[in-house]
C-alpha positions in Angstrom: -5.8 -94.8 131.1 -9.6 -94.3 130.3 -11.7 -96.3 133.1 -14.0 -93.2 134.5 -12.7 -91.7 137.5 -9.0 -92.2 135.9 -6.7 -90.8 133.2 -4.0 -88.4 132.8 -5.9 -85.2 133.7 -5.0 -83.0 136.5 -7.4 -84.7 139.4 -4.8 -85.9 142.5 -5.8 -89.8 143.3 -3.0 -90.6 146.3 -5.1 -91.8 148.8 -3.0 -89.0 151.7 -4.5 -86.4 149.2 -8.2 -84.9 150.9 -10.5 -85.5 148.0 -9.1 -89.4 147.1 -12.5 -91.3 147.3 -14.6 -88.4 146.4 -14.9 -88.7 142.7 -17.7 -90.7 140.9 -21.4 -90.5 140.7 -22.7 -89.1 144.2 -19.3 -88.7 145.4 -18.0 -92.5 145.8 -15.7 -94.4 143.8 -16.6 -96.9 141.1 -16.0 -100.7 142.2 -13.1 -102.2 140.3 -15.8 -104.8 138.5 -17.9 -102.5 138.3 -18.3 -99.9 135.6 -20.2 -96.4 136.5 -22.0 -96.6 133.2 -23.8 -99.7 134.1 -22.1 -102.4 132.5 -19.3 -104.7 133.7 -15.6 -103.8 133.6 -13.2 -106.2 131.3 -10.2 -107.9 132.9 -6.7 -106.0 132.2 -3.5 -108.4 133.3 -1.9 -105.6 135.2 1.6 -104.5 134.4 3.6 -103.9 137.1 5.4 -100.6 136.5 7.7 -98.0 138.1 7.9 -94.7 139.0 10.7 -92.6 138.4 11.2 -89.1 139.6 13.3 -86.3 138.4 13.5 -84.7 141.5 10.2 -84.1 141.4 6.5 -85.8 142.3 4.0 -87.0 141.2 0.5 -85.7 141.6 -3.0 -86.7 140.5 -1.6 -88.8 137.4 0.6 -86.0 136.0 4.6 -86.5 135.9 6.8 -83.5 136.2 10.1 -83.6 134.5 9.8 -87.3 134.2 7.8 -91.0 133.3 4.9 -91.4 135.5 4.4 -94.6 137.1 2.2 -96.2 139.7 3.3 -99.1 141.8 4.5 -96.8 144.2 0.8 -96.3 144.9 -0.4 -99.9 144.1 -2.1 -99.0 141.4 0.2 -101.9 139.9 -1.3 -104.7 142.2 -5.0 -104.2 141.1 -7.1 -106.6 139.5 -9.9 -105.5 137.5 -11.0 -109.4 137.9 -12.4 -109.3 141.2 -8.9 -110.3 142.8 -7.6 -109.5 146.4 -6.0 -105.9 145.9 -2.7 -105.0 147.6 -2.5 -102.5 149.9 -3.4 -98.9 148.4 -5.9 -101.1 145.5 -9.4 -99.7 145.2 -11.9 -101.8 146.9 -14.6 -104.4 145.5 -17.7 -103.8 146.0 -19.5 -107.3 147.0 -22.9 -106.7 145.5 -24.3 -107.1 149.7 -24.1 -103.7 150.7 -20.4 -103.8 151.8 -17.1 -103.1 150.3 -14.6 -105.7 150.3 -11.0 -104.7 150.1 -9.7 -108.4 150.4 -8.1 -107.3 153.5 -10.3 -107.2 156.4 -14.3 -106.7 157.0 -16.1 -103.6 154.8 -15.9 -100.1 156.1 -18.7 -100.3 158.2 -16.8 -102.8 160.6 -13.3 -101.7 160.4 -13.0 -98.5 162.2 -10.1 -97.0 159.9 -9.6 -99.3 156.4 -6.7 -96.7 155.8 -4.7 -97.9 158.9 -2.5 -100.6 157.4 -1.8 -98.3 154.5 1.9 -97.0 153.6 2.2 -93.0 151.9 5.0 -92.6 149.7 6.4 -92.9 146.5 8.4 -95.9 145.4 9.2 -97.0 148.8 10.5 -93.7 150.2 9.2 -92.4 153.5 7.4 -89.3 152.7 6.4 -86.8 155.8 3.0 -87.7 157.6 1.0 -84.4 155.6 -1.6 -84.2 158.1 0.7 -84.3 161.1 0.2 -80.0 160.7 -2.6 -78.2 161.5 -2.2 -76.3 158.1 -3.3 -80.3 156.5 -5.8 -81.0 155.2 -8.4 -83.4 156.9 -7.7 -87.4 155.9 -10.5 -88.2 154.0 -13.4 -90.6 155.0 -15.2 -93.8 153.2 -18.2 -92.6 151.7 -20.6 -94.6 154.2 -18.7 -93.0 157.2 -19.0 -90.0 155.7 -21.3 -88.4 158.8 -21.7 -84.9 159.8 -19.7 -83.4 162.8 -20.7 -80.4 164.8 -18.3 -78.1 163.5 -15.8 -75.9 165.9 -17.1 -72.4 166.6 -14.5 -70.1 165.2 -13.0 -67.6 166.9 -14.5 -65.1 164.8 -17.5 -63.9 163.9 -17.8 -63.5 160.4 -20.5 -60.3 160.3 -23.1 -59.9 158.0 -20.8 -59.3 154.8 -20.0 -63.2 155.6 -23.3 -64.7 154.8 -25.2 -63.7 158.2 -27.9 -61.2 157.7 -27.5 -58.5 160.4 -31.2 -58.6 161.1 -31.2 -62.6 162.1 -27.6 -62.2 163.8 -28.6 -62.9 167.3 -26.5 -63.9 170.3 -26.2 -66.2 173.8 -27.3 -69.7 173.9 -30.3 -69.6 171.7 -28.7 -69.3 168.4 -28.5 -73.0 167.2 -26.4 -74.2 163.9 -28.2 -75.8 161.0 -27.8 -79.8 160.5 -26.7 -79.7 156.8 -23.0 -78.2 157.9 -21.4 -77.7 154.3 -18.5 -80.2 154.0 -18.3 -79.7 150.5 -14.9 -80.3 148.2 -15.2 -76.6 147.8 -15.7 -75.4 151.4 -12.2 -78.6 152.2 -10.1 -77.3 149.5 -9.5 -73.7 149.8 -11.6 -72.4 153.5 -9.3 -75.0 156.0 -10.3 -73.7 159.4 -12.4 -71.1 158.5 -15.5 -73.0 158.0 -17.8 -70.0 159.1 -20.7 -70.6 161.7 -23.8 -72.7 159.9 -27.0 -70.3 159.1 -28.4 -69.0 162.7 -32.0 -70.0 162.7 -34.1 -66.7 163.6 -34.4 -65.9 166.9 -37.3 -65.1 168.9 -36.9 -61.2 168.6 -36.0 -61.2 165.5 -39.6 -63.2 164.4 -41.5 -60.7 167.0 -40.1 -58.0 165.2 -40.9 -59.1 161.8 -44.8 -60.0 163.7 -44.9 -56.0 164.7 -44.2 -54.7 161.2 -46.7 -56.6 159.6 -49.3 -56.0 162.4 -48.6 -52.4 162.0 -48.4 -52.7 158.3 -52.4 -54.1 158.7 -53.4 -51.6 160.6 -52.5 -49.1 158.5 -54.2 -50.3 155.9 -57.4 -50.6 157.8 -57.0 -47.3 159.2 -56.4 -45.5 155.7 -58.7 -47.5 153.6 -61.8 -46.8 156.5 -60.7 -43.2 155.8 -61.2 -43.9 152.6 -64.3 -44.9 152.9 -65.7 -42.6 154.8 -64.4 -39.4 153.0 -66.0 -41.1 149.5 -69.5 -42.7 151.1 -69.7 -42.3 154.7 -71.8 -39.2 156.5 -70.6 -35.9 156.2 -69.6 -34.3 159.7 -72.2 -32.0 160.3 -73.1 -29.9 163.8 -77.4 -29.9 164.5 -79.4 -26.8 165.3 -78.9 -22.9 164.7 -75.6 -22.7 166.1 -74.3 -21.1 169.9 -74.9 -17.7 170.9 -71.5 -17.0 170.2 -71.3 -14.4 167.0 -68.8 -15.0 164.6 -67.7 -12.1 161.9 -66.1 -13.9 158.7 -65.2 -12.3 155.2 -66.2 -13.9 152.2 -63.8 -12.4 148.9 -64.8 -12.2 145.4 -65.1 -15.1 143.1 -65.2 -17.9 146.3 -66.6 -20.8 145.3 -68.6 -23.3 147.9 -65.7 -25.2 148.9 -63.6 -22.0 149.7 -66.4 -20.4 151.6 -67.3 -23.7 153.4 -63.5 -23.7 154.3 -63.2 -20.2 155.7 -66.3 -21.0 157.4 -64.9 -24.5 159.0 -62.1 -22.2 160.3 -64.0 -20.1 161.8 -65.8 -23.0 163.8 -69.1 -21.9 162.0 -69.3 -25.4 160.6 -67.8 -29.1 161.5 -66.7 -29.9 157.4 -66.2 -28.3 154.5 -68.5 -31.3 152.7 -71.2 -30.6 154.7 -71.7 -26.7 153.5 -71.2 -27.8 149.8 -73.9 -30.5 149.9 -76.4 -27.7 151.9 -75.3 -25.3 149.3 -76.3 -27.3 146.9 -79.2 -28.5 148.2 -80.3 -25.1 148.3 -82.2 -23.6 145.0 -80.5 -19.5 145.8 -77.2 -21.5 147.6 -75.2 -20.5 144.3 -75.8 -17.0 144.9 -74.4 -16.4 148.0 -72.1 -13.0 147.1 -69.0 -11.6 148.6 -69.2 -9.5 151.7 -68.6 -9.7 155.6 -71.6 -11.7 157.4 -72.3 -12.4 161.1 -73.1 -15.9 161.4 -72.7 -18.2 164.9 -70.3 -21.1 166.2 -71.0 -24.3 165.6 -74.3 -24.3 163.0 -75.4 -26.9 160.9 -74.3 -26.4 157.4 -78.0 -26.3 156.5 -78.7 -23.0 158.7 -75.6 -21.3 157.7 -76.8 -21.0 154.1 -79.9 -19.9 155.2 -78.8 -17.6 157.2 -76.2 -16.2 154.4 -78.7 -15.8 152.0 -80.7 -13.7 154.6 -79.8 -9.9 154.2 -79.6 -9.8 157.6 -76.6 -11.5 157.8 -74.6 -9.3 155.7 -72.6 -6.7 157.1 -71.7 -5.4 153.4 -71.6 -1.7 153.0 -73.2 -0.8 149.1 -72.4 2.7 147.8 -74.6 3.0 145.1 -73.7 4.9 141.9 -73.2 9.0 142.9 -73.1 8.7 146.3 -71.1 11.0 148.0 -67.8 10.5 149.5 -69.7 12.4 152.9 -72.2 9.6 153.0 -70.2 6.7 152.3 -67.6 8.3 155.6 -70.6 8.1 157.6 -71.5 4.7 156.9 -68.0 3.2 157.7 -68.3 5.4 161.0 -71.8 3.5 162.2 -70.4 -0.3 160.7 -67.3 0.0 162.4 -68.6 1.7 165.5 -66.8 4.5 165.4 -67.8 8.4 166.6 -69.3 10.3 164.1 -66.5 12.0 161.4 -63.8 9.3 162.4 -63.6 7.9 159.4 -63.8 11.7 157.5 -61.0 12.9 159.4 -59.0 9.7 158.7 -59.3 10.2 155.0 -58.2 14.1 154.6 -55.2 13.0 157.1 -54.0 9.9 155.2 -55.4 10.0 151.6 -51.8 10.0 150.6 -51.3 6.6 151.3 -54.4 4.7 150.4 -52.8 3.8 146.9 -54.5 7.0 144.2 -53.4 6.7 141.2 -50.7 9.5 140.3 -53.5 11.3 138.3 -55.9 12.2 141.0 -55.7 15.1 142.9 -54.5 17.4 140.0 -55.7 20.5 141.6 -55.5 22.7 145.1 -58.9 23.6 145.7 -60.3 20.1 145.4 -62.3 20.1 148.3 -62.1 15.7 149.2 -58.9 13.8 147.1 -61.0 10.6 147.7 -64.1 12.0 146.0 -64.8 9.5 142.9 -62.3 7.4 143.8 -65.0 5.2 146.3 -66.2 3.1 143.3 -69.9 1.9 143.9 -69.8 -1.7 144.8 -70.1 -4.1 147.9 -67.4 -3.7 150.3 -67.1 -5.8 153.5 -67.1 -3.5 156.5 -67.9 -4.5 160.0 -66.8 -3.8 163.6 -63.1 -4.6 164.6 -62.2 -3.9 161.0 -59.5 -1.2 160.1 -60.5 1.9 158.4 -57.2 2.3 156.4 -58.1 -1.4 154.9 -61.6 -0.5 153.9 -60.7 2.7 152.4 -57.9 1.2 150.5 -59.8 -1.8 149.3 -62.7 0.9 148.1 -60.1 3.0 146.2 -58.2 -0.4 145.1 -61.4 -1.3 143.1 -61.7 2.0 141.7 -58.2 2.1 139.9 -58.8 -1.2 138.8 -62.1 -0.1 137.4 -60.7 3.4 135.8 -57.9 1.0 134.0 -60.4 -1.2 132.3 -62.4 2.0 131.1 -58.9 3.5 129.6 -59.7 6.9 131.1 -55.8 7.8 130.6 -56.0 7.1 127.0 -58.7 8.5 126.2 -58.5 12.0 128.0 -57.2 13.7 124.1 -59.8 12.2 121.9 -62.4 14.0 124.5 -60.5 17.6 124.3 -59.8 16.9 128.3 -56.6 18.0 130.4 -56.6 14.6 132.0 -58.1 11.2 133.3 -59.7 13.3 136.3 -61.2 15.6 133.8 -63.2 12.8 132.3 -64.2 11.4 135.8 -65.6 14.7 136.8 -67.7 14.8 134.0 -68.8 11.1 134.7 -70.0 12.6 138.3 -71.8 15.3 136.6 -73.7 12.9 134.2 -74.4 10.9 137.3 -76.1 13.5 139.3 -77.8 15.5 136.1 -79.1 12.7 134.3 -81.9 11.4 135.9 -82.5 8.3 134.2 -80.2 6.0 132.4 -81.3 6.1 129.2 -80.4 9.7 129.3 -77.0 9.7 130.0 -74.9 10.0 126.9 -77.3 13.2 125.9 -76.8 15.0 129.1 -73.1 13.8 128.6 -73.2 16.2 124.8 -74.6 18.6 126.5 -71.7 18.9 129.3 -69.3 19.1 126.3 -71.2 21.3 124.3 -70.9 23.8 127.2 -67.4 23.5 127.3 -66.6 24.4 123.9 -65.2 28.0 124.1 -67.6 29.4 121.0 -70.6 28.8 123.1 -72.9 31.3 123.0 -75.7 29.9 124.6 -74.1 29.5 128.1 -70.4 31.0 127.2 -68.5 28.4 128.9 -70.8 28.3 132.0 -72.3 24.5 132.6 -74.9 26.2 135.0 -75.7 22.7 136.7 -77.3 22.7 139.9 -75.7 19.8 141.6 -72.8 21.7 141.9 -74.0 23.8 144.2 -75.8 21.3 146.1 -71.9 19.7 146.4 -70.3 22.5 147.7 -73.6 23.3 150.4 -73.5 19.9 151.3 -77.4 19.5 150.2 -79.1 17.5 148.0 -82.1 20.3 146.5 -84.0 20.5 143.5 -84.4 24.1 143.9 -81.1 25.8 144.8 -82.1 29.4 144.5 -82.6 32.4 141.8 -79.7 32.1 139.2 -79.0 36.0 140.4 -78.2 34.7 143.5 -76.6 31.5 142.7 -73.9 33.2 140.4 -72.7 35.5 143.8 -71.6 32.8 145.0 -67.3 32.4 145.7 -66.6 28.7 145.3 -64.6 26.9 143.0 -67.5 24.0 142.9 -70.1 26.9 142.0 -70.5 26.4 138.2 -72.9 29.5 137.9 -69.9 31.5 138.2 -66.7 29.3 137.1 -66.4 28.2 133.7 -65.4 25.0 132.9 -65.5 22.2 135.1 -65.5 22.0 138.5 -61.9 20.6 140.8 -62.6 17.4 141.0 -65.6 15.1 140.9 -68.6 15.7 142.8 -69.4 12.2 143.6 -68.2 8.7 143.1 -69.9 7.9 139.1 -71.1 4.0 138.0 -70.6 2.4 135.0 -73.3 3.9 133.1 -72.6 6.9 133.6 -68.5 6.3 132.5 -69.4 4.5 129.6 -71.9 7.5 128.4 -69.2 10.3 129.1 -66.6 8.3 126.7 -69.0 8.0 124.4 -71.3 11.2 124.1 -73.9 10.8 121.8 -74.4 13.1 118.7 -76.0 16.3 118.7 -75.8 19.8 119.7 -78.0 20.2 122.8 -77.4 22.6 125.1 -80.3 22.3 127.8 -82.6 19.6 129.2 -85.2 19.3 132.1 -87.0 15.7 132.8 -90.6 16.6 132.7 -91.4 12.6 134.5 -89.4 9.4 134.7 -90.0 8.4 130.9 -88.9 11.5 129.2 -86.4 14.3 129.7 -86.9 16.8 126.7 -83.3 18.3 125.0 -83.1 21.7 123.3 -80.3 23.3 121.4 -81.3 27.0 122.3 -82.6 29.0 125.4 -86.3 30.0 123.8 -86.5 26.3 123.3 -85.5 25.1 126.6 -88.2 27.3 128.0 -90.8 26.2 126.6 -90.2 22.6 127.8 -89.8 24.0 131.1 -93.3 25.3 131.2 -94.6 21.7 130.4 -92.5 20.7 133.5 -93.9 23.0 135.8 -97.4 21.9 134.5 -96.1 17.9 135.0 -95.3 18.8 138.4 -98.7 20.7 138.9 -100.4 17.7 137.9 -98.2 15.3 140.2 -99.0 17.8 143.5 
C-alpha cells in the first residue's frame, strides 16, 4: 500500500510495538480522511484479508517465509470513508480538536484508548511484551504525550557521558532540565539507561568562572598600566647629590649608557636605568664618559651622577703614559690601592709567572723586571679593595693583545732581530731617546744603524744615555763623562755592552712601535734636539759635534 505512513518498508505499525503512533509530520499519525499532503483521502472498499504465518511473524508490514496479511491487526475493518473503525483501526480525526475512534470519547477524555484493544496475530494469544522490565514502554497518544520526571539512575554517567566535569556538582542543588529527551532514538536502543538531564551550573562552579575572569581583568590592567608607564610615564629618578655613603663601581671598555646606567642601578647609585640614559643624553660631554673605576654615592639623581662622572675627580683610573717605568707605575698601584710602599713591586718579581706573558718575554737572565714593557700605557681601573694580581694581569692582558695587532712575532726577521722582545726593546729606546714624535722613526735608523756589526762610527755600541738612567734608577740629562760611564759593570749600561740591552727599559706607546717597525731611510748615526721643533741628525762624529755646539748655545740662550 502507498497512503504515507504505510507500505511494505521495514517500519513496525502493531500498535504493542513502542514507536506505533509516532510516524507522520510532527510525530502523530495522519487521520484516516485525512491526507498528510493536504488534500482529502479517496474511499477504498476494504478487503478483508488473512494472515498466514510460516512459523514465523509478522513485523512492520514485512512477511517472513510467508503472505502477509492484516486483519489480525484490523487493518482489515478500516474505512477510509469516515466509518466507525474496529478495534485496532486508526482513529478519525473530527476536525474539533479531538480524535474520534468511533468507540468512546477522544484521547483527552478516555484515560487509556488502548484498553479495549486485543495483541496478537490472527486470533492467537501472544505474550503481554511489556509484562518485562526489558519492554519497551507502551506508547502514548500524541496529546498525552507529556514529560515525566525521569528515574535517577543508579549510575552516574561521568563526564565522558555528556556531563562536563567542571559543571558536575552534587547534593540537592543540582536540578534536571525540563526538555527530558524522549526521543525514538533515546526509546529504541538506551531502555533504562536514560542518563541524568544536563545539571544546570551550580553556584561554585559560576563563582569560579566570576574569579577567572576577574583575575583575567586585572591582569590586563595591571600589565597594560605597566605598559604605559615604561613607554610614557615618569622615569624613576632619586633627587639631590646622593647619601654620604661612597660607592666604588667599574665601568669596562666599549659600555654604552644603558650598560653603565645598569651597573650603576646595581650599585644603588641610581633608582632606573631610564633615568641615567635620558641625563646622559641630556648632557652635551654625557657620550664621553670613558672606562675606568669612579667613586660616586648611593642614591643620586641620574642628573648628578653624570656630572659627577665627567668630573676627573671622580675617576679612580690609573694612566701610565707612554715610557713610564714599570718602578713608577708599582708605586702608583701601591697609593690607589692603599697598600705599603713596594707591595705591589714585590708582588710582581714573586708572581710574574702567572700574570699571563706571552712565551716570548723574559728571553734572557739578567733582565732586571720580566714585567718591564709589558704595562702597556692606557687607563686601567685601580682603586682600594681591588686585587693586585687582577690589575697586573689586566695591564699585561692589554699589552699582549696590543703586541698581536702590531705582529711583533712576525716581523722580528725582516728587522735582523733575535725575537719579538728584541723589537720591543728597541720600541723603549725610541720612547725615551726621541724627544718628540715626529722624530721617532729617525732615532729608530739610528738604533739600527748602531747595531749593524760594520759600524765604525760607534762599533756596535748604541751609547744612549737612558740606559744608564734605567739601571741607576734616575731620570738625568747629564749622566756623567763617557770615561766614566763606560766603567760601569751592568748589563743595561750601553756604553760598555754592545747591542741591545736585556729587556726593555720602559713600557713603549704606539708611536713609538709603529716607528721601530718601520724605520725611516737613511744612515744617521747621531742626533741631539737643540729645542722642541728640531732635533738635528748626522751620519758622522765631526758632524754630530758641530750640532752639539749649537745645542749648548740653545741652552745658553734658554738659561
Amino acid at each position: 500500500m502507498t497512503e504515507y505512513g504505510r507500505g511494505h518498508g521495514s517500519e513496525p505499525w502493531h500498535p504493542e510495538d513502542p514507536l506505533y503512533g509516532d510516524q507522520g509530520w510532527g510525530g502523530r499519525q495522519a487521520a484516516a480522511s485525512q491526507s498528510p499532503y493536504g488534500g482529502q483521502h479517496q474511499h477504498y472498499p476494504q478487503q478483508p484479508q488473512q494472515v498466514h504465518y510460516d512459523d514465523q511473524h509478522s513485523y512492520g508490514g514485512q512477511g517472513y517465509g510467508g503472505q502477509q496479511e492484516y486483519d489480525a491487526q484490523g487493518y482489515g475493518q478500516q474505512d477510509y470513508g469516515g466509518q466507525q473503525h474496529q478495534s485496532g483501526g486508526y482513529p478519525q480525526y473530527d476536525h474539533t480538536g479531538g480524535w474520534d475512534t468511533g468507540q468512546g470519547p477522544a484521547y483527552g477524555t478516555n484515560p487509556d484508548p488502548y484498553a479495549d484493544q486485543q495483541s496478537g496475530y490472527s486470533g492467537e494469544q501472544q505474550p503481554d511484551y511489556y509484562g518485562t522490565p526489558e519492554a519497551y514502554p507502551p506508547p502514548r497518544p500524541p496529546d498525552r504525550r507529556r514529560e515525566e520526571p525521569p528515574q535517577n539512575p543508579d549510575w552516574d554517567p561521568g563526564p565522558d557521558q555528556g556531563e562536563h566535569a567542571f559543571f558536575a556538582g552534587g547534593g540537592d542543588d543540582d536540578a534536571y532540565d525540563d526538555d527530558y529527551d524522549d526521543s525514538r532514538e533515546s526509546r529504541r536502543g538506551r531502555g533504562d539507561r536514560r542518563g541524568k538531564g544536563r545539571k544546570r551550573r551550580s553556584g561554585l562552579a559560576c563563582l569560579v568562572v566570576a574569579v577567572v575572569l576577574l583575575g583575567g581583568l586585572g591582569g590586563v590592567i595591571y600589565f597594560g598600566t605597566q605598559f604605559y608607564q615604561d613607554r610614557f610615564g615618569p622615569t624613576e629618578d632619586y633627587a639631590g647629590d646622593g647619601t654620604g655613603d661612597e660607592v666604588i663601581v667599574e665601568i669596562p671598555k666599549g659600555a654604552g649608557g644603558n650598560q653603565i646606567g645598569n651597573i650603576l642601578k646595581q650599585a644603588g647609585v641610581v633608582k632606573s636605568v631610564d633615568a641615567f640614559v635620558s641625563a646622559q643624553g641630556k648632557n652635551s660631554k654625557g657620550l664621553s664618559i670613558q672606562a675606568g673605576v669612579y667613586t660616586l654615592k648611593k642614591e643620586m639623581s641620574a642628573k648628578s651622577a653624570v656630572e659627577l662622572m665627567l668630573d676627573d675627580k671622580s675617576r679612580n683610573n690609573l694612566i701610565i703614559a707612554e715610557g713610564r717605568r714599570n718602578v713608577w707605575v708599582y708605586e702608583q698601584i701601591d697609593k690607589r690601592l692603599e697598600q705599603p710602599e713596594g707591595t705591589t713591586a714585590k708582588y710582581a718579581k714573586e708572581n710574574w709567572k702567572d700574570l699571563g706573558l706571552p712565551d716570548w718575554a723574559n728571553s734572557g737572565s739578567d733582565i732586571k723586571d720580566p714585567l718591564e714593557g709589558f704595562l702597556y700605557p692606557s687607563s686601567y681601573p685601580v682603586a682600594k679593595g681591588m686585587d693586585i694580581g687582577d690589575v697586573l694581569k689586566k695591564m699585561v692582558a692589554t699589552a699582549d693583545q696590543e703586541y698581536e695587532k702590531f705582529g711583533l712575532k712576525a716581523k722580528a726577521d725582516g728587522l735582523n732581530l733575535k725575537d719579538p722582545l728584541q723589537v720591543l726593546t728597541v720600541a723603549s729606546l725610541v720612547q725615551a731617546e726621541g724627544k718628540y714624535k715626529h722624530d721617532f722613526e729617525k732615532v729608530a735608523t739610528v738604533v739600527y744603524n748602531r747595531l749593524k756589526p760594520d759600524n765604525t762610527e760607534t762599533y756596535g755600541l748604541l751609547d744612549f744615555d737612558s740606559t744608564v738612567n734605567y739601571l741607576k734608577g734616575e731620570s738625568k740629562l747629564g749622566t756623567g763623562s763617557v770615561s766614566d760611564l763606560r766603567k760601569i759593570d751592568d748589563p743595561y749600561n750601553t756604553y760598555k755592552i754592545k747591542g741591545l740591552p736585556p729587556g726593555p727599559i720602559g713600557n713603549p706607546g704606539k708611536e713609538a712601535i709603529d716607528a721601530s717597525l718601520s724605520p725611516a731611510k737613511g744612515d744617521w748615526y747621531y742626533f741631539v734636539s737643540i729645542n722642541e721643533d728640531e732635533t738635528l741628525f748626522a751620519e758622522t762624529n765631526a758632524e754630530h759635534e758641530r750640532n752639539r755646539k749649537r745645542y749648548l748655545e740653545e741652552l745658553e740662550k734658554s738659561e
